[in-house]
C-alpha positions in Angstrom: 13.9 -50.3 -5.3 14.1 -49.7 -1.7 12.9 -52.4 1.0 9.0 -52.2 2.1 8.0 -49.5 4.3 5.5 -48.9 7.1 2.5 -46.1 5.9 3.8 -44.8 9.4 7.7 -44.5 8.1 5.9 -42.2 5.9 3.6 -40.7 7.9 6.3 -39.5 10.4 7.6 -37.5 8.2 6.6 -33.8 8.0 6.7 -32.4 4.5 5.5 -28.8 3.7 5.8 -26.4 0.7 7.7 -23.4 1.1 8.8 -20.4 -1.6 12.6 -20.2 -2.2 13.6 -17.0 -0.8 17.7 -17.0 -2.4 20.0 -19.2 -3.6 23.7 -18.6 -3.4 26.9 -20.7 -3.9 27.6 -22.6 -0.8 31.1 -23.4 0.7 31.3 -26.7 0.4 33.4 -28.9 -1.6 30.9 -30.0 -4.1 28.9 -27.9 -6.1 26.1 -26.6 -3.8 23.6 -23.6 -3.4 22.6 -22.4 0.6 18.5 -22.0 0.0 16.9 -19.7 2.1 13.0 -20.7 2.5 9.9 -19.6 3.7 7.4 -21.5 4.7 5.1 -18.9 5.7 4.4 -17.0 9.2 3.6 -20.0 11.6 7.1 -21.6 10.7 9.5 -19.1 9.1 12.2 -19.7 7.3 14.8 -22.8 6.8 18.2 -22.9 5.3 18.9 -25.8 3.1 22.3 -26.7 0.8 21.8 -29.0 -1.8 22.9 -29.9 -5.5 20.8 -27.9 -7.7 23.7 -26.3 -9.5 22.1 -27.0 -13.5 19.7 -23.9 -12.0 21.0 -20.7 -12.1 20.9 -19.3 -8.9 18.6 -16.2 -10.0 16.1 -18.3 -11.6 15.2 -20.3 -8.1 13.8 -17.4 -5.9 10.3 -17.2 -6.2 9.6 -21.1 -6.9 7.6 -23.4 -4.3 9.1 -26.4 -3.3 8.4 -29.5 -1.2 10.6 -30.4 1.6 10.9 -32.8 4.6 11.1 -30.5 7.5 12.3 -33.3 10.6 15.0 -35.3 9.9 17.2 -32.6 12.1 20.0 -30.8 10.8 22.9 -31.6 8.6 26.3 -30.5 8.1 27.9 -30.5 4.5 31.4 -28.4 5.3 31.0 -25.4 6.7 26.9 -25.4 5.8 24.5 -26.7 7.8 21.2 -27.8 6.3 18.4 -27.5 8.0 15.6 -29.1 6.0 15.8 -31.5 2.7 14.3 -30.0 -0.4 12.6 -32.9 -2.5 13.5 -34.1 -6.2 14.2 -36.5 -8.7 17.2 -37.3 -10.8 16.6 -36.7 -14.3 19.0 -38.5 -17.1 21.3 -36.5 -17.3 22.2 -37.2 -13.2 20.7 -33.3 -12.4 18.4 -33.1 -9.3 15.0 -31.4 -10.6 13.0 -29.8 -7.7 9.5 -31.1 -6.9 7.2 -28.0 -7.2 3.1 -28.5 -6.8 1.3 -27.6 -9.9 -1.2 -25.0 -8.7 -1.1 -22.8 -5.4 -1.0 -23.4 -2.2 0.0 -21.6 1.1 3.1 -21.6 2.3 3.9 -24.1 4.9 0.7 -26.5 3.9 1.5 -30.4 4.2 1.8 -32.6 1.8 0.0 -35.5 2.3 
């Protein structure tokens, strides 16, 4: 586990739920998709590159995920990520996306 943190460490953070516009291979070294999305009309769309290759890339439009939308900007290669889309590892080392179970609008924070 990870050292104690502050309720304030987490509350700085700025998580929202967005809908995965596209997925496409990314240019980087490593296995990556560039994910387009949108969280809705009062903040738009993000681009973020991350490691969930085990997906096919037509099966991830359409899903809602959470992701952290302020820790800034991050190359990988030639990609720059702009937000970090949330998972957990499953045991076979693949990254499964966090997805809430029922509806709720785009952009809404989680909590």
């Amino acid at each position: 586990m990870k050292p104690q943190a502050e309720y304030a460490d987490f509350d700085a953070l700025d998580i929202r739920i967005g809908r995965i516009v596209s997925a496409e291979p990314a240019t980087t070294r490593k296995p990556t998709y560039r994910i387009t999305v949108d969280f809705g009309p009062e903040i738009g769309t993000r681009v973020s590159c991350g490691g969930y290759t085990h997906y096919a890339a037509e099966s991830l439009p359409g899903r809602r995920v959470a992701a952290v939308m302020n820790l800034g900007t991050k190359r990988m290669g030639p990609e720059i990520s702009e937000v970090l889309i949330l998972g957990a590892v499953n045991e076979r080392g693949d990254t499964v996306l966090l997805e809430p179970e029922a509806e709720v609008p785009l952009g809404a924070q989680v909590l």
